[in-house]
PDB file with one MODEL, atoms N, CA, C and O in Angstrom:
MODEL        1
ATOM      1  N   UNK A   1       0.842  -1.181   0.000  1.00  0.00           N
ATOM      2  CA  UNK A   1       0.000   0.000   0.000  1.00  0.00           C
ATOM      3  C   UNK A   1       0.884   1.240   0.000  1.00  0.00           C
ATOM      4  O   UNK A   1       2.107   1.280   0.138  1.00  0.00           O
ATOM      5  N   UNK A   2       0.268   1.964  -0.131  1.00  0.00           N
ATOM      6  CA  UNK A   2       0.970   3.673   0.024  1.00  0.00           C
ATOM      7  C   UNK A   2       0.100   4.401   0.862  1.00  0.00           C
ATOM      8  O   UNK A   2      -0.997   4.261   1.401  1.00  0.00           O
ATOM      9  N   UNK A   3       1.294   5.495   0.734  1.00  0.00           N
ATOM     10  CA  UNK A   3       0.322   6.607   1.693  1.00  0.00           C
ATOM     11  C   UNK A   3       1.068   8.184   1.226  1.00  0.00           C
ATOM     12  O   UNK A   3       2.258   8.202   1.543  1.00  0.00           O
ATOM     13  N   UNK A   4       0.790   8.932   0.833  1.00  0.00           N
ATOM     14  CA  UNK A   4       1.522  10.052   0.327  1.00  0.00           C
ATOM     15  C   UNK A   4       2.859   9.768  -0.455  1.00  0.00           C
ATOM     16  O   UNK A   4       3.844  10.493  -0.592  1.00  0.00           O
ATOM     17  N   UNK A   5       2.605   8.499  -0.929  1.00  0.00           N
ATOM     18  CA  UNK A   5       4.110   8.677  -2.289  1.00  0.00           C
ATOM     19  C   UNK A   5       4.421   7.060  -1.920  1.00  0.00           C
ATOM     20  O   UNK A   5       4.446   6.062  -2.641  1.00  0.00           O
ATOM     21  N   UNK A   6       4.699   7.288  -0.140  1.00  0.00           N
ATOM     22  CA  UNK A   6       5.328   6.120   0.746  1.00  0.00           C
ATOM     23  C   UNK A   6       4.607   5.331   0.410  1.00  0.00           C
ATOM     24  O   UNK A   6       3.411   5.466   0.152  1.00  0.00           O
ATOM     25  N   UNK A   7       5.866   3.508   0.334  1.00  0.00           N
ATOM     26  CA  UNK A   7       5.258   2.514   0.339  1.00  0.00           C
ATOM     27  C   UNK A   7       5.152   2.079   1.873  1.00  0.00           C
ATOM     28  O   UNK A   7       6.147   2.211   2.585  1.00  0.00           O
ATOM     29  N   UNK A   8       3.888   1.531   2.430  1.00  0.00           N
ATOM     30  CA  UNK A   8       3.506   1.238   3.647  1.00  0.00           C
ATOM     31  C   UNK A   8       3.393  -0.215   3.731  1.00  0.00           C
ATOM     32  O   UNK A   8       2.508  -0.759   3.070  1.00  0.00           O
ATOM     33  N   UNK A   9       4.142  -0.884   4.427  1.00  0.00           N
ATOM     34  CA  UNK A   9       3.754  -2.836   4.486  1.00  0.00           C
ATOM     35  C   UNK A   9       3.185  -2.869   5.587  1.00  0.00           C
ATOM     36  O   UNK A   9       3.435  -2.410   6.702  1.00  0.00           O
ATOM     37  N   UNK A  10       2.205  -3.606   5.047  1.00  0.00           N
ATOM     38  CA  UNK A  10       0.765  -4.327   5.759  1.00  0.00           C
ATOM     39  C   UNK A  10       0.955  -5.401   5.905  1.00  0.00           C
ATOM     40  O   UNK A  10       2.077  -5.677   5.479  1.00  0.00           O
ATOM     41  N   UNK A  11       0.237  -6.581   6.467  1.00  0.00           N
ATOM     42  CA  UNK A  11      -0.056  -7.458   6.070  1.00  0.00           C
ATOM     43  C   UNK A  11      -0.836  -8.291   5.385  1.00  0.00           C
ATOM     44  O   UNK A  11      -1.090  -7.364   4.616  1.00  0.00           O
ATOM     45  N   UNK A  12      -1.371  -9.056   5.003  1.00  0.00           N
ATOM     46  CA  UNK A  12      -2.512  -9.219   4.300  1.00  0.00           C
ATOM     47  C   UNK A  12      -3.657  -9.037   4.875  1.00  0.00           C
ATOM     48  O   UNK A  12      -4.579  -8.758   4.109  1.00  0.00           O
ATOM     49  N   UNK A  13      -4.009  -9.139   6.514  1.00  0.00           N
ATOM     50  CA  UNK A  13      -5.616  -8.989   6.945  1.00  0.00           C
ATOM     51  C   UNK A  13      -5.606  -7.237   7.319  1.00  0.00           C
ATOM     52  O   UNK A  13      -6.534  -6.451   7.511  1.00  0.00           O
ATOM     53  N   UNK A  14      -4.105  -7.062   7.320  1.00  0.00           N
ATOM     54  CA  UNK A  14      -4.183  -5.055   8.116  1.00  0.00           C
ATOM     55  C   UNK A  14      -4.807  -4.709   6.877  1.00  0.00           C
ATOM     56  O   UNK A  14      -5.865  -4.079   6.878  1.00  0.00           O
ATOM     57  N   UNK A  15      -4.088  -5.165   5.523  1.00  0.00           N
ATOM     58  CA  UNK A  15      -4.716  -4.911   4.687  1.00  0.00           C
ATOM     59  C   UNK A  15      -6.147  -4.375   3.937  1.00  0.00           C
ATOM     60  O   UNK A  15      -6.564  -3.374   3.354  1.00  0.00           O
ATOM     61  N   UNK A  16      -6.714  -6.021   4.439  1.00  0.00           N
ATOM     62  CA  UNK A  16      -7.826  -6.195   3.827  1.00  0.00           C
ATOM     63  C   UNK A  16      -8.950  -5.067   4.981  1.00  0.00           C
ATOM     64  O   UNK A  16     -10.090  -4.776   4.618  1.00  0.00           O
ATOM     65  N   UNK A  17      -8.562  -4.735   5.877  1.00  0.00           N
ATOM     66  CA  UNK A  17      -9.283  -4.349   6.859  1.00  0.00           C
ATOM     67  C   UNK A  17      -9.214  -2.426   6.670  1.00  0.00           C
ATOM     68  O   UNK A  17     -10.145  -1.642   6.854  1.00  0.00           O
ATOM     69  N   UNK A  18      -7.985  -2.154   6.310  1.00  0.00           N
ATOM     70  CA  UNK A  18      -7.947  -0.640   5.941  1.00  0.00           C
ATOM     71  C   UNK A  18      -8.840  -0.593   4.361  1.00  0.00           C
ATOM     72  O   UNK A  18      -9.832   0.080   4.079  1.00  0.00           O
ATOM     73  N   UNK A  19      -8.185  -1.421   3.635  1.00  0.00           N
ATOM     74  CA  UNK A  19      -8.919  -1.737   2.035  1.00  0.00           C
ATOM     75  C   UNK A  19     -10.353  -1.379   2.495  1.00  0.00           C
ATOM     76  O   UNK A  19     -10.867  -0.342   2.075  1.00  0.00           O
ATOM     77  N   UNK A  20     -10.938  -2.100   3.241  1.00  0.00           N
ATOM     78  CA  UNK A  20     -12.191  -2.156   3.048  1.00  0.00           C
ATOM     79  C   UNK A  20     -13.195  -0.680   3.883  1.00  0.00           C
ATOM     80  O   UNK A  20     -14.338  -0.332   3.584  1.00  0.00           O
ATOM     81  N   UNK A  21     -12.139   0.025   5.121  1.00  0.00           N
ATOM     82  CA  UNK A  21     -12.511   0.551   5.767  1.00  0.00           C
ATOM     83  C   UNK A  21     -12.624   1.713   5.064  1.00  0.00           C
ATOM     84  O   UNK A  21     -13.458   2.550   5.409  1.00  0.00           O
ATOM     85  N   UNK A  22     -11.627   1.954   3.765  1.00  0.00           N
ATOM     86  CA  UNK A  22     -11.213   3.275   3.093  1.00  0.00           C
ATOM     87  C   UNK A  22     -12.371   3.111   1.616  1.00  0.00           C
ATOM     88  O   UNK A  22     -12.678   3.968   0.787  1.00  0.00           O
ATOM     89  N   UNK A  23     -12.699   2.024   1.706  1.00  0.00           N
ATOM     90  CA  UNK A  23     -13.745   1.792   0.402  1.00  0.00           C
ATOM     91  C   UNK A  23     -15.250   2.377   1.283  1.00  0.00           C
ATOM     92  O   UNK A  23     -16.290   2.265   0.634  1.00  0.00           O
ATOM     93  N   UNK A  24     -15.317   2.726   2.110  1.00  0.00           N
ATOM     94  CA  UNK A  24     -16.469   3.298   3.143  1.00  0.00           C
ATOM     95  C   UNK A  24     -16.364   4.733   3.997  1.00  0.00           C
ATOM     96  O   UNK A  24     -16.833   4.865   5.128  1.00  0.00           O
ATOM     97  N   UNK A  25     -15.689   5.747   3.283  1.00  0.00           N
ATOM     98  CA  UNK A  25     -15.834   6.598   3.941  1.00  0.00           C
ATOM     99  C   UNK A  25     -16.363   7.316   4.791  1.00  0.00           C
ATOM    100  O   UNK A  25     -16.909   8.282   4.257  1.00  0.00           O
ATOM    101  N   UNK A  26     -16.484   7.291   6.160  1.00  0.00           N
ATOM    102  CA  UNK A  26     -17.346   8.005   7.224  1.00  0.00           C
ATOM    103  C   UNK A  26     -18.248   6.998   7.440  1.00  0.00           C
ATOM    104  O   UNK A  26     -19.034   7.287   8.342  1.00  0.00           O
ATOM    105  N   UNK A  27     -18.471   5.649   6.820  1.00  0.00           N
ATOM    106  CA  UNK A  27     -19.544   4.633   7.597  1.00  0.00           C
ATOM    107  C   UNK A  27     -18.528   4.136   8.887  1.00  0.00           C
ATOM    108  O   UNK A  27     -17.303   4.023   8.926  1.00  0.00           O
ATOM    109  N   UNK A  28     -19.544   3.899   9.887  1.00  0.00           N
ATOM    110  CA  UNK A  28     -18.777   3.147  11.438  1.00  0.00           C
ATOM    111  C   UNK A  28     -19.334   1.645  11.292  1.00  0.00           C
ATOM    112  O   UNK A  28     -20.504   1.296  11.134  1.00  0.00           O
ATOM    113  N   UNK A  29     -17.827   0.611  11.417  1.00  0.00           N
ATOM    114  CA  UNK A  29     -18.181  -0.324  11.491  1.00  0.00           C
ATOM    115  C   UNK A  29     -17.852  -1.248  12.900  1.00  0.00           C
ATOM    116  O   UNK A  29     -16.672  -1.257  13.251  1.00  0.00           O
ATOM    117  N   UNK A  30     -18.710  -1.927  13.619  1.00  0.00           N
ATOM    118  CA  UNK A  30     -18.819  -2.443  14.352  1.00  0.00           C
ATOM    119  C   UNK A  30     -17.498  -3.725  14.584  1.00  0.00           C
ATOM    120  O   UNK A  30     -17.149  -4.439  13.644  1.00  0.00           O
ATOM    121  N   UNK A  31     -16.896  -3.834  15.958  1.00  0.00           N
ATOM    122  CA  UNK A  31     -15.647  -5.022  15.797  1.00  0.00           C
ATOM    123  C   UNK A  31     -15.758  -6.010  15.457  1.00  0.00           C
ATOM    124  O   UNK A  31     -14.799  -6.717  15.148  1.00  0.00           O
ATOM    125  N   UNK A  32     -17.663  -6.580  15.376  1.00  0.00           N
ATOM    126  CA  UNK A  32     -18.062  -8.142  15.005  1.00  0.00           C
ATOM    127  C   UNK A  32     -18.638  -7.692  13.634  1.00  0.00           C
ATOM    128  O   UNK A  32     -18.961  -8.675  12.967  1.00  0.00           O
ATOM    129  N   UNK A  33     -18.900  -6.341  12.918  1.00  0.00           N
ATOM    130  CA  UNK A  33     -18.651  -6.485  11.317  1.00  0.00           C
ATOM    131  C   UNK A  33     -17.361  -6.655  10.437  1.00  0.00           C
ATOM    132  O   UNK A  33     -17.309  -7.001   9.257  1.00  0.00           O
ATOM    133  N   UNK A  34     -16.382  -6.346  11.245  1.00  0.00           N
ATOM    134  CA  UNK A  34     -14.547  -6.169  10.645  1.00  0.00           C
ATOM    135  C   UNK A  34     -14.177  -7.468  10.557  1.00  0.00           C
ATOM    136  O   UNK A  34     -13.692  -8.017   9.568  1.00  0.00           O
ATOM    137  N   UNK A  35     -14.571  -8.258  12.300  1.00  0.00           N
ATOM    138  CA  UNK A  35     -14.010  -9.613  12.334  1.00  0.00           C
ATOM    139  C   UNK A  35     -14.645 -10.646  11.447  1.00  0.00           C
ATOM    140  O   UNK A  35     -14.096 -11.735  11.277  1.00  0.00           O
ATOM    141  N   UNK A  36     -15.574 -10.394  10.983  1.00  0.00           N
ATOM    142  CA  UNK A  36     -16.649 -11.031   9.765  1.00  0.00           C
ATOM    143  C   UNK A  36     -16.194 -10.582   8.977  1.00  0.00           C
ATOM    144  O   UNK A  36     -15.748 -11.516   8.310  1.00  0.00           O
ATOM    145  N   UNK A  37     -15.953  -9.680   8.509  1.00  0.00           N
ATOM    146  CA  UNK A  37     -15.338  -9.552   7.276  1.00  0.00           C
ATOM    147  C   UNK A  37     -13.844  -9.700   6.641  1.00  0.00           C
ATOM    148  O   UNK A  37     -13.367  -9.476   5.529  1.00  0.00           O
ATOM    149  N   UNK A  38     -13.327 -10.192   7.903  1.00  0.00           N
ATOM    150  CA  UNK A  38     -12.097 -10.179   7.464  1.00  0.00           C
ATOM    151  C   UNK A  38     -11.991 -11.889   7.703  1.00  0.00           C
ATOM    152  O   UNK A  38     -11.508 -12.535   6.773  1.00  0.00           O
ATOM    153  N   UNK A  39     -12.248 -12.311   8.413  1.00  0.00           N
ATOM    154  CA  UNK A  39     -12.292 -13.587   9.317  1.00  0.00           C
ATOM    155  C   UNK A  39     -13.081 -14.845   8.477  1.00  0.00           C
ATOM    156  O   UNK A  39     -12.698 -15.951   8.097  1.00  0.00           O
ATOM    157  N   UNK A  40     -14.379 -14.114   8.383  1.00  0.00           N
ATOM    158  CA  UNK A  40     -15.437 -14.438   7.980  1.00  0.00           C
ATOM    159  C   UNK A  40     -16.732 -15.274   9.081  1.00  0.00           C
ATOM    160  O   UNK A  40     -16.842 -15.000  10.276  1.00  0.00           O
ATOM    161  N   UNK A  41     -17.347 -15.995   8.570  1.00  0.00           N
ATOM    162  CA  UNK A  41     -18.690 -16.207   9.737  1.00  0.00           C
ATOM    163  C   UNK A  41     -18.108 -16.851  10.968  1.00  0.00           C
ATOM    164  O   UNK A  41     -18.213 -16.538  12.153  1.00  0.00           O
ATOM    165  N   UNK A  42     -17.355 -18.007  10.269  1.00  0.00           N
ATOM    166  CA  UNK A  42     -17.282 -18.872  11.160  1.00  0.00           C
ATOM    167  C   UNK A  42     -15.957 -18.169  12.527  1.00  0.00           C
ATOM    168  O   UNK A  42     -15.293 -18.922  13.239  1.00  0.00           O
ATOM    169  N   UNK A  43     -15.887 -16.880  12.567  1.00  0.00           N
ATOM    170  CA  UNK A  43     -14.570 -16.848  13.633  1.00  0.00           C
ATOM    171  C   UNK A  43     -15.739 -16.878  15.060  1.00  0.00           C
ATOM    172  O   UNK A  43     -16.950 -16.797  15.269  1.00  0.00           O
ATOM    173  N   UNK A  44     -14.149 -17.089  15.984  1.00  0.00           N
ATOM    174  CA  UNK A  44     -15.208 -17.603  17.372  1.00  0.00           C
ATOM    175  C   UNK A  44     -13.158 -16.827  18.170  1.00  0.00           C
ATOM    176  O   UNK A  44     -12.023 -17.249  17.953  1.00  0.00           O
ATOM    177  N   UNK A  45     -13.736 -15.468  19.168  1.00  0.00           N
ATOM    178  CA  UNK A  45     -12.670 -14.997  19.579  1.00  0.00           C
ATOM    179  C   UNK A  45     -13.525 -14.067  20.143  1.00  0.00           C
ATOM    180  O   UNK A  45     -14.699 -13.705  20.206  1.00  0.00           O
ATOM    181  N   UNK A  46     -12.022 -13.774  20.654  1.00  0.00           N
ATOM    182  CA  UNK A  46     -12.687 -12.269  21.742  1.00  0.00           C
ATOM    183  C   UNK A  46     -12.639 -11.095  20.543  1.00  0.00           C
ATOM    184  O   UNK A  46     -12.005 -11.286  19.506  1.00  0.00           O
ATOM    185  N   UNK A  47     -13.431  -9.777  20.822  1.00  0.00           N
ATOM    186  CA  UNK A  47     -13.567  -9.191  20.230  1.00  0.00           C
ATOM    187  C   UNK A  47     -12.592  -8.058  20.141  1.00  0.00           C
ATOM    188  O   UNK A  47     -12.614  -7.145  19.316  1.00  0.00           O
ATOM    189  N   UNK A  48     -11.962  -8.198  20.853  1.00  0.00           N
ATOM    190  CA  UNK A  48     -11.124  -6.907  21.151  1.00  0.00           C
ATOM    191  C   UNK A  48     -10.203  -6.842  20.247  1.00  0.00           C
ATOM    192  O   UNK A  48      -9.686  -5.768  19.940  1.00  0.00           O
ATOM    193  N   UNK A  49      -9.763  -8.368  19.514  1.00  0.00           N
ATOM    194  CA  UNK A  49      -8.678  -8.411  19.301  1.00  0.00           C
ATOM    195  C   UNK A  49      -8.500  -7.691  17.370  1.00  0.00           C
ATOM    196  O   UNK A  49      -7.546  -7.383  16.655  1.00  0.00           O
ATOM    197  N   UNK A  50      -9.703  -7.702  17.247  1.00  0.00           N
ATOM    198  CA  UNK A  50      -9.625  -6.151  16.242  1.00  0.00           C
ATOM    199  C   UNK A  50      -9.140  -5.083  16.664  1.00  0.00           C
ATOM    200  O   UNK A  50      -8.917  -4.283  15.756  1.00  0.00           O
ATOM    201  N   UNK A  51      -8.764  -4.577  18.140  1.00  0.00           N
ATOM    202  CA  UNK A  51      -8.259  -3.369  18.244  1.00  0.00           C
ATOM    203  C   UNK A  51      -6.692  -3.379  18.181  1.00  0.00           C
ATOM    204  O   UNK A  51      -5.902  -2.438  18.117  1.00  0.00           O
ATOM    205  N   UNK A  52      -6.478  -4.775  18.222  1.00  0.00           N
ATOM    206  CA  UNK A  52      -4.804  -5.060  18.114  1.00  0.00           C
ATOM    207  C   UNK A  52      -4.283  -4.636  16.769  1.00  0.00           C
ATOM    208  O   UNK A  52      -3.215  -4.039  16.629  1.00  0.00           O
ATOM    209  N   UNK A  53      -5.308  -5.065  15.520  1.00  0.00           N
ATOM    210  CA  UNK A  53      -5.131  -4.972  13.869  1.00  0.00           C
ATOM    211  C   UNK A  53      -5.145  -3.182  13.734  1.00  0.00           C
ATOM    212  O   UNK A  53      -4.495  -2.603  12.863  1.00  0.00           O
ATOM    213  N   UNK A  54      -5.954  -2.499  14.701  1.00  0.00           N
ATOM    214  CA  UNK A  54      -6.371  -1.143  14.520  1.00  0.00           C
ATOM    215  C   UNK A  54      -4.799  -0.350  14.215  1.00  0.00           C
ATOM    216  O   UNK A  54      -4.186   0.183  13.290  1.00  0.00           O
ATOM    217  N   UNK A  55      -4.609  -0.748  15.968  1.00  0.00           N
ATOM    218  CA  UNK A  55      -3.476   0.028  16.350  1.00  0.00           C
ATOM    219  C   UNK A  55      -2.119  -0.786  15.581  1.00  0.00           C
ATOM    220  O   UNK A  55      -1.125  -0.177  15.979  1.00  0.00           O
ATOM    221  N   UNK A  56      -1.903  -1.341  15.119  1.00  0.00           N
ATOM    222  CA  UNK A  56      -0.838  -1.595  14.374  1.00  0.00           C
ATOM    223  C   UNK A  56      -1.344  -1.040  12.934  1.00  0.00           C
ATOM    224  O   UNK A  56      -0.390  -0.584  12.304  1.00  0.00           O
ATOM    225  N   UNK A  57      -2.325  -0.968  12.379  1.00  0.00           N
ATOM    226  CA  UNK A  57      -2.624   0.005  11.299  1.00  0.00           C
ATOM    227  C   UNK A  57      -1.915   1.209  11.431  1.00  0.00           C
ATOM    228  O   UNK A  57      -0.901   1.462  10.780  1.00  0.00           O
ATOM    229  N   UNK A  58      -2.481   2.037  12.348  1.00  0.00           N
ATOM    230  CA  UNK A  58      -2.300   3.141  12.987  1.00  0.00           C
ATOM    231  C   UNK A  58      -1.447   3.746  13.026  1.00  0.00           C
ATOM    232  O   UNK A  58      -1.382   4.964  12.860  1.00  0.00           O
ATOM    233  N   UNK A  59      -0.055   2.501  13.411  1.00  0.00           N
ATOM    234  CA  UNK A  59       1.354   3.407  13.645  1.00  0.00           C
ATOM    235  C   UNK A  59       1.905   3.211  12.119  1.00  0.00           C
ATOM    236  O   UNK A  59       2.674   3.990  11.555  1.00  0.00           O
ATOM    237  N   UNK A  60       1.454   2.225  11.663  1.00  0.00           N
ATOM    238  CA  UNK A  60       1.932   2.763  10.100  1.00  0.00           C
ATOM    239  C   UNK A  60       1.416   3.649   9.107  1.00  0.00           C
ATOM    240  O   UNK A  60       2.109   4.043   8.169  1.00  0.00           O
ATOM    241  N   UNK A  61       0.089   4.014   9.298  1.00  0.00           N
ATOM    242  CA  UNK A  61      -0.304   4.776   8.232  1.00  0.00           C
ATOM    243  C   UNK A  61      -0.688   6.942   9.093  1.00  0.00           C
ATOM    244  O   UNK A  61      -0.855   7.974   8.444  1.00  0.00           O
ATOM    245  N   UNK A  62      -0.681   6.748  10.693  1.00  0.00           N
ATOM    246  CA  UNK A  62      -0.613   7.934  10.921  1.00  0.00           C
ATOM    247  C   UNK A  62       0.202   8.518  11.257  1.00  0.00           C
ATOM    248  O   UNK A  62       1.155   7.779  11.507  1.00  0.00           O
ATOM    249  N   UNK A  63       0.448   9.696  11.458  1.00  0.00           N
ATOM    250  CA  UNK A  63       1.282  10.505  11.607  1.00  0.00           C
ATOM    251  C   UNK A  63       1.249  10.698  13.248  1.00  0.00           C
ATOM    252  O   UNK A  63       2.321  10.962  13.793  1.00  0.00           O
ATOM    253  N   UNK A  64      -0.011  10.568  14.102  1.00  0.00           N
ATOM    254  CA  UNK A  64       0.153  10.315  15.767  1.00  0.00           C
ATOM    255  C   UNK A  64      -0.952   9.562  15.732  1.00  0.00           C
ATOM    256  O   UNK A  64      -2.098   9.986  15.888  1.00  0.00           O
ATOM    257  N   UNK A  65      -0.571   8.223  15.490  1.00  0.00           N
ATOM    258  CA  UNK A  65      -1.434   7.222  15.911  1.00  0.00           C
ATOM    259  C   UNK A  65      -2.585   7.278  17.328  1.00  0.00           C
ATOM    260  O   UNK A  65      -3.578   6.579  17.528  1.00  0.00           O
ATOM    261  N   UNK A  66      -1.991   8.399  18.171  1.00  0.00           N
ATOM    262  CA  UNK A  66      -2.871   8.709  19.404  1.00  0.00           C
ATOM    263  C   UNK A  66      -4.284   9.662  19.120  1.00  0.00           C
ATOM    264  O   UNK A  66      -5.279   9.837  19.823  1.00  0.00           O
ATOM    265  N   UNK A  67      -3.869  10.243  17.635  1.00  0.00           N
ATOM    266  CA  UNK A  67      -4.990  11.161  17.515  1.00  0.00           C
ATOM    267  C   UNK A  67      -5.612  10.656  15.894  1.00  0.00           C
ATOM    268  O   UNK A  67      -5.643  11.205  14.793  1.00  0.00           O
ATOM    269  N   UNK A  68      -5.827  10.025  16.147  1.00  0.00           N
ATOM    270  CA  UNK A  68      -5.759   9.517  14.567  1.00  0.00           C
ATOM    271  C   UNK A  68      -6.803  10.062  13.418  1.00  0.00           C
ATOM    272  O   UNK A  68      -8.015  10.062  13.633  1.00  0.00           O
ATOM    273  N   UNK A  69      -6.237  10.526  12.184  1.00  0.00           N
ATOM    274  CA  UNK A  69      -6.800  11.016  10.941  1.00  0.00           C
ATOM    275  C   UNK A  69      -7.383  10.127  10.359  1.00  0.00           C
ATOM    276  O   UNK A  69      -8.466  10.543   9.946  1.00  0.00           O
ATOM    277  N   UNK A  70      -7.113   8.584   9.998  1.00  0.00           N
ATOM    278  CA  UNK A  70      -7.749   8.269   9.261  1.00  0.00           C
ATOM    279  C   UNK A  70      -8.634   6.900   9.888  1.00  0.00           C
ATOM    280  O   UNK A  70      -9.721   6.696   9.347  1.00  0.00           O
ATOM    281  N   UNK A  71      -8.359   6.290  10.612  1.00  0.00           N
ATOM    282  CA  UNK A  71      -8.922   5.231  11.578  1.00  0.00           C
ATOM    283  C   UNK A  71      -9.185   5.763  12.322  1.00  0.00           C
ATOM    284  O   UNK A  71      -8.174   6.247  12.830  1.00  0.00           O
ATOM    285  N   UNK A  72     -10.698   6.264  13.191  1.00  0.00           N
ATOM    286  CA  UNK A  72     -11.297   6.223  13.999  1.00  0.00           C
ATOM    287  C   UNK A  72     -12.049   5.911  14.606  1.00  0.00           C
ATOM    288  O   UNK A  72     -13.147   5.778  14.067  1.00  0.00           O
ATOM    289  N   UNK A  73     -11.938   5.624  15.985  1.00  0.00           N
ATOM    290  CA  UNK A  73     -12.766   5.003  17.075  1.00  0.00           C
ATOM    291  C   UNK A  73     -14.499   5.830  16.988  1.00  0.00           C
ATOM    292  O   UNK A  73     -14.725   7.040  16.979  1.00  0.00           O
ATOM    293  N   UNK A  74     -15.021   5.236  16.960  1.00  0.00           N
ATOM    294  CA  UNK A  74     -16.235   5.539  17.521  1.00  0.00           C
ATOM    295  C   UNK A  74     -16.922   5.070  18.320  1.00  0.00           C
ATOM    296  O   UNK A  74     -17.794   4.210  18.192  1.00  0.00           O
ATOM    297  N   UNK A  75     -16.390   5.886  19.658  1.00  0.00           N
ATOM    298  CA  UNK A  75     -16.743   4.979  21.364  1.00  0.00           C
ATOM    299  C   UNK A  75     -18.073   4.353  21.426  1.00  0.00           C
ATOM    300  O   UNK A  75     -19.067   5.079  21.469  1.00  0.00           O
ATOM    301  N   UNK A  76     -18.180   3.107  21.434  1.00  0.00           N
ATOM    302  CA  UNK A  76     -19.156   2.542  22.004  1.00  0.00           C
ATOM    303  C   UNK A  76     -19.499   2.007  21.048  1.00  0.00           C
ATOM    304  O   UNK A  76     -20.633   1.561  21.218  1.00  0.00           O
ATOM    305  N   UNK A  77     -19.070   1.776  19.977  1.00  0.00           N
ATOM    306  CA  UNK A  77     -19.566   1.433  18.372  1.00  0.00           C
ATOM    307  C   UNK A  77     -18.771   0.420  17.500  1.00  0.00           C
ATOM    308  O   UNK A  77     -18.963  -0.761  17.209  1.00  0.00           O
ATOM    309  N   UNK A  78     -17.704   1.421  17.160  1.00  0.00           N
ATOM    310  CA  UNK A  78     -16.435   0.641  16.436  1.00  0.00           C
ATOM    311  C   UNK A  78     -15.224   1.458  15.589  1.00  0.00           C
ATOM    312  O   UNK A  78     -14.235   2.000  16.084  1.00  0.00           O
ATOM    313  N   UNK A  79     -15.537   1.397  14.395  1.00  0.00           N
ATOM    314  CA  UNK A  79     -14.364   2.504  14.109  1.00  0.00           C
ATOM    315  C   UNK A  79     -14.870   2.934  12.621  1.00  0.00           C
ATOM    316  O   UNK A  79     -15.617   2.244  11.927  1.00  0.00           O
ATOM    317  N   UNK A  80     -14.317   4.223  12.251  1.00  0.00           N
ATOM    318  CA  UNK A  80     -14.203   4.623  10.631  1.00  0.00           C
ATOM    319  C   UNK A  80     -13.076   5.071  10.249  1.00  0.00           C
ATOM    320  O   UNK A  80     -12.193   5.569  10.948  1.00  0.00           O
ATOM    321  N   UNK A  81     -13.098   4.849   8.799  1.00  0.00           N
ATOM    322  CA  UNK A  81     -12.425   5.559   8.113  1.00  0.00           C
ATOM    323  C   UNK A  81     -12.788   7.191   7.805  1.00  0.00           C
ATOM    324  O   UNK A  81     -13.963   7.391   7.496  1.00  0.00           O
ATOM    325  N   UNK A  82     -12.034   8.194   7.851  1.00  0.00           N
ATOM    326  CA  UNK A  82     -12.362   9.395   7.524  1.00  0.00           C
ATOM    327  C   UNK A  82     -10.895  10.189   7.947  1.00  0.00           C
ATOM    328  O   UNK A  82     -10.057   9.814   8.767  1.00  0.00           O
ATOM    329  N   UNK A  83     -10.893  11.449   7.070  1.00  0.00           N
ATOM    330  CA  UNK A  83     -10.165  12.397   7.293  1.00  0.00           C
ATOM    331  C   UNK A  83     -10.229  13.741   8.111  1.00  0.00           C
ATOM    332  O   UNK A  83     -10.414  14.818   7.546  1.00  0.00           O
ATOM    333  N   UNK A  84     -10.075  13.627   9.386  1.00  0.00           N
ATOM    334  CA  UNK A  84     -10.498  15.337  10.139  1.00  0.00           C
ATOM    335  C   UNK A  84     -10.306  16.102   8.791  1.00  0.00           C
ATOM    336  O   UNK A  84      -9.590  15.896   7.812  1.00  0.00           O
ATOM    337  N   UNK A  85     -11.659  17.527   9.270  1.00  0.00           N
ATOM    338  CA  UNK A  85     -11.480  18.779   8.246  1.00  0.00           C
ATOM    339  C   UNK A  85     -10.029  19.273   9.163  1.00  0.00           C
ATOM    340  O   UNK A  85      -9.393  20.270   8.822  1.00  0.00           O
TER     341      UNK A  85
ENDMDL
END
């Protein structure tokens, strides 16, 4: 992947999980829609462990992974893709 010119290495599910998050701009998706979609039906796990895929996204594609531009949390929900104005 890239990101302003830069080539960025992913892995194949960080991948498929930004891929899909950036094909949805400003929709919030839930941690048991990501893990389905990346996983597919049959996964059986704790849920959290999408926030592990988040934050390793995070430090590669933001600039302060603590405040993040393009992965965001949406407390109580899950996360989007979007760019602060």
């Amino acid at each position: 992947a890239r990101l302003k010119g830069k080539r960025v290495e992913l892995t194949p599910k960080e991948f498929k999980i930004l891929a899909y998050m950036a094909g949805h701009p400003g929709e919030v998706f839930t941690r048991e829609q990501l893990l389905t979609y990346v996983w597919g039906e049959d996964y059986v796990g704790e849920l959290t462990g999408i926030a592990v895929f988040i934050r390793k996204i995070r430090e590669k594609i933001e600039e302060d992974p603590s405040k993040p531009k393009y992965l965001q949390t949406v407390w109580g929900v899950g996360y989007k893709f979007g760019e602060k104005e």
